[in-house]
N, C-alpha and C positions, 0 to 999 in steps of 0.2 A: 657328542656331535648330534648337531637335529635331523632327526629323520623327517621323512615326506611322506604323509596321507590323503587321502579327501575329508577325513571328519577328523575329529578328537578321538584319541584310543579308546580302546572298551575290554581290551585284554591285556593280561601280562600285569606285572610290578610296577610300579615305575616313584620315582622319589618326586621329591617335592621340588620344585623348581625348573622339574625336566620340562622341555620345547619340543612340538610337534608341529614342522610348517605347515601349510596345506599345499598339497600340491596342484589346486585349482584356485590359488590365488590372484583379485581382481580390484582395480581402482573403489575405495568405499564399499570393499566386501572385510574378507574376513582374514588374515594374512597367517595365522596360526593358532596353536593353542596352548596354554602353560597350566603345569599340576602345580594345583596349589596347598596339595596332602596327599602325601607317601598311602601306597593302596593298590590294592589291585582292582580297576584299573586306577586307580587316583581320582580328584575330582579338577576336573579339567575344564580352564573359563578362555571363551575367544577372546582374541585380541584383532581390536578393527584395524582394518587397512584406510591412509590418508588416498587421495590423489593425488595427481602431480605436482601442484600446488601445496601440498601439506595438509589440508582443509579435511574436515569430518563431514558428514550431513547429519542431520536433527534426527535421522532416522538409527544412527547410530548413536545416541547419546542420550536420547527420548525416551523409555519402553511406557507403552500407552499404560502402564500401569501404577506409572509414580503420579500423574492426574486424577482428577476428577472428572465424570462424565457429561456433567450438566452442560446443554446447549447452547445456554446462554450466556455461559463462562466467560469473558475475555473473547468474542469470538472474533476469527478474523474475517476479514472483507468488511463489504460495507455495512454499515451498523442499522438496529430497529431495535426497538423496546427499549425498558425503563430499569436504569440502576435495581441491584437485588442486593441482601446481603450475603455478602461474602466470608468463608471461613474455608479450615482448613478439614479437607476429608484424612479416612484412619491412614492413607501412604504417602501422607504430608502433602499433598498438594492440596491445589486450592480448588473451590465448589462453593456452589450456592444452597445445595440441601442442606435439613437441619440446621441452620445455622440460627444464631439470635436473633428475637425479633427487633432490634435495632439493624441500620442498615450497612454496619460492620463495625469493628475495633481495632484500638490500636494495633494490637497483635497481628492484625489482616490487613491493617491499611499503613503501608512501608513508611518508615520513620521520617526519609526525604518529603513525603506527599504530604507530610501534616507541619511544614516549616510555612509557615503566615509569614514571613519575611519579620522585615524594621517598618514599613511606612515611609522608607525616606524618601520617595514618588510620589508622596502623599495622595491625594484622590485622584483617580484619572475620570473623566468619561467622555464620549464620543458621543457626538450630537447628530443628527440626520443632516439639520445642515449645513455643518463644518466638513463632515466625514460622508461624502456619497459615494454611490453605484462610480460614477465614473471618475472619482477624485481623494478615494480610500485616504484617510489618517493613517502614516505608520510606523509601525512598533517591531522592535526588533529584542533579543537579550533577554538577560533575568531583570524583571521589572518591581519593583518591593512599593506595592500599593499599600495607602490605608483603606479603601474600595475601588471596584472597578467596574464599569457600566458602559455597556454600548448599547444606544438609545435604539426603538425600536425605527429602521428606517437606515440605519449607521451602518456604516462599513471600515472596519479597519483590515492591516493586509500586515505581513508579514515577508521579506525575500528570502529564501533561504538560497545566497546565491553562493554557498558552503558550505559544507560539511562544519556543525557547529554554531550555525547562526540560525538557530529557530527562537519560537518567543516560550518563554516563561512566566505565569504570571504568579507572583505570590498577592495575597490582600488578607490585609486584619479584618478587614471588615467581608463586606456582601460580593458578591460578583455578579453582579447583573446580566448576561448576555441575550438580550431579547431582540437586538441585529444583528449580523453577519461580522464573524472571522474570518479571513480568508488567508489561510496558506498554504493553497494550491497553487497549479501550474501557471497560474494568469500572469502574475504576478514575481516569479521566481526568475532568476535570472545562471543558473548552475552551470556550468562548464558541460561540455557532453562527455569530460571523460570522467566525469564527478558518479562514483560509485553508492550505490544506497546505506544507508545505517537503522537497520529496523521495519523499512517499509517494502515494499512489496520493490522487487526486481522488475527492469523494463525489458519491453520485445526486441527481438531478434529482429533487425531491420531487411528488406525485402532489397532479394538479388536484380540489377541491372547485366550489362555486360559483364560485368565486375560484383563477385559475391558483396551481397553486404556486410552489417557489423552484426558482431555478437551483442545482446546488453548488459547494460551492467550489474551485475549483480550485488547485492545488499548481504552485510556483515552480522552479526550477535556479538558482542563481547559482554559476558555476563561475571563481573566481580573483577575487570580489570583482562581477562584473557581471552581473546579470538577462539569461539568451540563453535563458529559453523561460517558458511560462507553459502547463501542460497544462492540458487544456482538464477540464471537470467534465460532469456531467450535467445536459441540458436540463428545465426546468420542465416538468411536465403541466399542457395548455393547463384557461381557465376551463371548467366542464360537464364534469369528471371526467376529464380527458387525463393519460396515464401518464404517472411520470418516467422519463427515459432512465438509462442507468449513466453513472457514471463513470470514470476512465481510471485504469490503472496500467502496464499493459504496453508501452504506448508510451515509456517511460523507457527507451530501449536500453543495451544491456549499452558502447556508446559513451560517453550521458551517465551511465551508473551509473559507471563507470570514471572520467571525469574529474570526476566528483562525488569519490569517494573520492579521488584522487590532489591535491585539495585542500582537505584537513581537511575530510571531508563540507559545504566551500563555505563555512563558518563556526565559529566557537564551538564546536572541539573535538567537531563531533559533534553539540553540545546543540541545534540546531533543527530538529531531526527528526522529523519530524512529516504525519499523512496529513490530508485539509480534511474537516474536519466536515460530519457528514449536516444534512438542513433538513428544517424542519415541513413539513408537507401543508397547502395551500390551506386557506381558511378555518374557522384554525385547526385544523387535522386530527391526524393522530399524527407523534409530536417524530420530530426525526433521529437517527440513531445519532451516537456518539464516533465520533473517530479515534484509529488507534493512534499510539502515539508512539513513539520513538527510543533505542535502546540502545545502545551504543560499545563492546566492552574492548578491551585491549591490554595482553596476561598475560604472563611469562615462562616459561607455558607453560599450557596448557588441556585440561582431562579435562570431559569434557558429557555423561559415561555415566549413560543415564539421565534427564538435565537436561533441559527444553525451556523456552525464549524467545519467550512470546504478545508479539508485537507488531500484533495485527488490530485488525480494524475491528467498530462494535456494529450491531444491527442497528437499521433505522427502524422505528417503530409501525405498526401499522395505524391507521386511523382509530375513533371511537368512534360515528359519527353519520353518517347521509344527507350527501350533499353536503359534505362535509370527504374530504381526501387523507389517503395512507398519506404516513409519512414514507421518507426516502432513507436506505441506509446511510453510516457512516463509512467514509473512506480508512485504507487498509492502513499501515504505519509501515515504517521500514527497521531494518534489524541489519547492524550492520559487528564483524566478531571477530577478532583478529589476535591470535598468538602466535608469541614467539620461538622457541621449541621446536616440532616438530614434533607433530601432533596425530592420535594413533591415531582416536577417536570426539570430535564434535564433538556438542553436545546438537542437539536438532529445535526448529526457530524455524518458527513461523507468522506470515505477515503476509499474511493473504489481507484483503478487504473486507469487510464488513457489505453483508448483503442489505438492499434495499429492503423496504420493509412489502407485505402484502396489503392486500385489502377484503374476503377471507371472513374470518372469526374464529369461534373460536380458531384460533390460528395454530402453527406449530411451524417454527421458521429455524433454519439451523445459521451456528455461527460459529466462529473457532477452525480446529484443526487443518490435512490440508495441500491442502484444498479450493482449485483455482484460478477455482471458479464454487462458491455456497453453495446446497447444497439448502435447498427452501422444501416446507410440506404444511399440509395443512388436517386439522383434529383434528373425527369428529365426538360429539354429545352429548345426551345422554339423563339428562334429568330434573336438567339443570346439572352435570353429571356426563359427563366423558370413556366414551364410550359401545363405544371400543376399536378404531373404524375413524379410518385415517389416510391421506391423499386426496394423490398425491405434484404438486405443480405446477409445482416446477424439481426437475428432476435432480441438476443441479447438476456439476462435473467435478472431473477430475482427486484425486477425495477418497480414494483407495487401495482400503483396507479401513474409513475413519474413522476411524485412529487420530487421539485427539487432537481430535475434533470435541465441539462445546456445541452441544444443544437447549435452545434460548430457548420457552417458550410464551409464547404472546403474545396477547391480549385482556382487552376492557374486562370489569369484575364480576366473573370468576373468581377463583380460587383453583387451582394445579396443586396443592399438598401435596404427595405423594411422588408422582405422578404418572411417569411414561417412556416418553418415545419409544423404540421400536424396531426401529432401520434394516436393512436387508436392502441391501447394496450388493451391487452387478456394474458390474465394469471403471469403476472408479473414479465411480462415479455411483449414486446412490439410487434401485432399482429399482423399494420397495415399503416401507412402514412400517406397524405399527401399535404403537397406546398402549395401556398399562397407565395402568389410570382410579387407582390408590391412592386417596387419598383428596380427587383433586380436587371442586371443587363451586362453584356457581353464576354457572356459564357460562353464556350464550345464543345457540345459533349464529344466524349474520347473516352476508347478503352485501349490503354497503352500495351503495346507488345514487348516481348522481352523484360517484363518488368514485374516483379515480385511484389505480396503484399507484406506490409508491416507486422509483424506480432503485438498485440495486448500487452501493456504493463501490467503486472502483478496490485494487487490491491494490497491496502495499509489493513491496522487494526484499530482498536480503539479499547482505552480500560474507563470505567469510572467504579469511584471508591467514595464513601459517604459514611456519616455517622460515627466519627471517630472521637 
């Protein structure tokens, strides 16, 4: 029979097989211990505890010591710098030190990522003026190019408005991307109960009268089996309680790696995907999208010039007393592999969508290579953007703003040509103001009883070259 401790024994006999519960066992702790050789005391290994759900966390399945340490590994949140090579450090994981001076090999670059497809797409490319800013060409599925080119000035878009439906590109040939992919939130169409796969977890949506939602939280299935379930952002309680954020960075460059090293877990790639934002409490403002999932695998890739939005949208603020802001969308992933070696690879964004406010008009950034989304308060004069801009998150890691969207956001307005204009230092939003152009009939408000949205989680991004 199993006896009850707080640790693992350290005296006494004990045989091979014998069970020692813990008696301070707790959801994703530690639930007992088993000998797994006869001794005094024996050599005794924990056994983790699931939660209620059955689910592990990465923290239990991870030990930071089967990785590499290199910072540029696989990292998550939103991306910067240039393709490295890649190999395997001495406790099998993956690293960029010593490795070949080519910029990886077969052995590092996973067997999926090096299939060129058939060609039976034959050549795609995207022209600036067939494919614009406000009328995107779109592409959905595994696509089997002979090359693939998106001209500079071109926009193609992807919905990912499922679990399953992201784009894939295979190409015999070149993959040019010197325009804009896009499959981020603009464009996605996803259910709000549609949970993430890989990308970053969405915010906890902001309490009204009425608690709001939890978000939802994003999967791993590595080699066919469910080993984690990150967690999302908690509800803001009922009587106006904040939502928390959601999670992206807890994805280690561990499970990012053995994600990729199994057909990103499924379906080529195609379930890639961050968990949708959720309304605000009694009935308050919507959630943001998530972004979704991108794949290529070129025999060989030029991105001069090109960038890959795979982010997250942002949640609402509320419209009324006693309703929540809504949560952002989770961030999405990008995985890029070429045969050839790759001088410039284009810039990919997968950061989160900010959670909403309750002052309004509102001005969020989303986009760009923000690893936290500056948020401001716009103010106004006679319905009309009055030129002062009130900063409330800072926000990080966002450079200079390349590549950053201002979202305005409030009920009854109109922005029209309206512009935010940021003032960054050391990667964060110092100071902003607007140009009113020709918005109109705004009414500032800081709503009562009404909670703010939480942060979706940010995506990750791999590239792999030189195989």
């Amino acid at each position: 029979m199993a006896t009850k401790s707080s640790a693992a024994p350290t005296t006494l006999a004990w045989s091979r097989g014998d069970f020692q519960q813990n008696s301070g066992a707790v959801a994703n702790g530690i639930c007992g211990w088993v000998n797994v050789a006869a001794g005094t005391p024996g050599t005794w290994t924990a056994i983790p505890c699931a939660n209620s759900s059955g689910q592990i966390t990465a923290a239990q399945i991870a030990p930071a010591s089967l990785q590499g340490t290199d910072a540029k590994l696989l990292t998550a949140g939103t991306v910067s710098g240039t393709g490295v090579a890649l190999c395997t450090d001495s406790n099998g994981g993956a690293t960029t030190s010593g490795c070949p001076a080519s910029s990886g090999t077969p052995a590092n670059t996973p067997a999926w990522l090096q299939y060129l497809g058939t060609g039976a797409d034959g050549a795609y490319e995207a022209t600036a003026a067939s494919c614009t800013a406000s009328a995107p060409c779109y592409l959905t599925g595994d696509r089997y190019y002979t090359s693939f080119k998106v001209d500079s000035g071109a926009y193609v878009y992807g919905n990912t408005a499922a679990t399953g439906s992201g784009l894939t590109i295979h190409s015999q040939g070149a993959c040019t991307i010197w325009g804009t992919v896009l499959m981020n939130w603009v464009n996605n169409g996803a259910p709000s109960t549609q949970n993430g796969f890989l990308g970053g977890s969405s915010g906890g949506s902001g309490g009204g009268t009425a608690a709001g939602a939890a978000g939802k939280y994003t999967t791993a299935s590595l080699g066919g089996s469910q080993v984690a379930a990150y967690p999302a952002g908690t509800a803001g309680a009922a009587s106006g309680g904040n939502g928390t954020n959601g999670t992206g960075l807890e994805w280690s460059p561990y499970l990012q790696r053995a994600a990729v090293n199994t057909s990103a877990s499924s379906l080529d790639g195609l379930e890639l995907v961050g968990g949708v934002g959720q309304q605000g409490g009694s009935s308050g403002g919507m959630g943001g999208q998530a972004g979704g999932g991108f794949v290529a695998m070129c025999a060989s890739l030029d991105g001069t010039g090109g960038v890959i939005d795979a982010s997250g949208g942002p949640g609402k603020p509320p419209a009324a007393n006693s309703t929540g802001a809504g949560s952002g969308g989770g961030g999405g992933v990008v995985i890029l592999s070429s045969q050839a070696t790759v001088t410039t690879w284009p810039a990919v964004y997968v950061a989160g969508g900010p959670g909403g406010l309750v002052t309004v008009p509102e001005a969020v950034a989303t986009s760009g290579t923000c690893t936290t989304q500056p948020k401001a308060t716009l103010g106004v004069t006679s319905g009309a953007f009055s030129g002062t801009c009130t900063v409330v998150q800072a926000g990080a890691g966002c450079g200079t703003g390349t590549g950053v969207v201002w979202n305005i956001l409030g009920v009854g307005g109109t922005a029209g040509t309206a512009v935010v204009n940021p003032t960054w230092s050391s990667g964060t939003l110092a100071s902003c103001t607007v140009t009113p152009g020709t918005s109109s009939g705004y009414t500032a408000a800081t709503y009562t009883t009404a909670g703010t949205g939480g942060d979706g989680g940010n995506g990750w991004y791999a590239e792999f070259a030189g195989w």
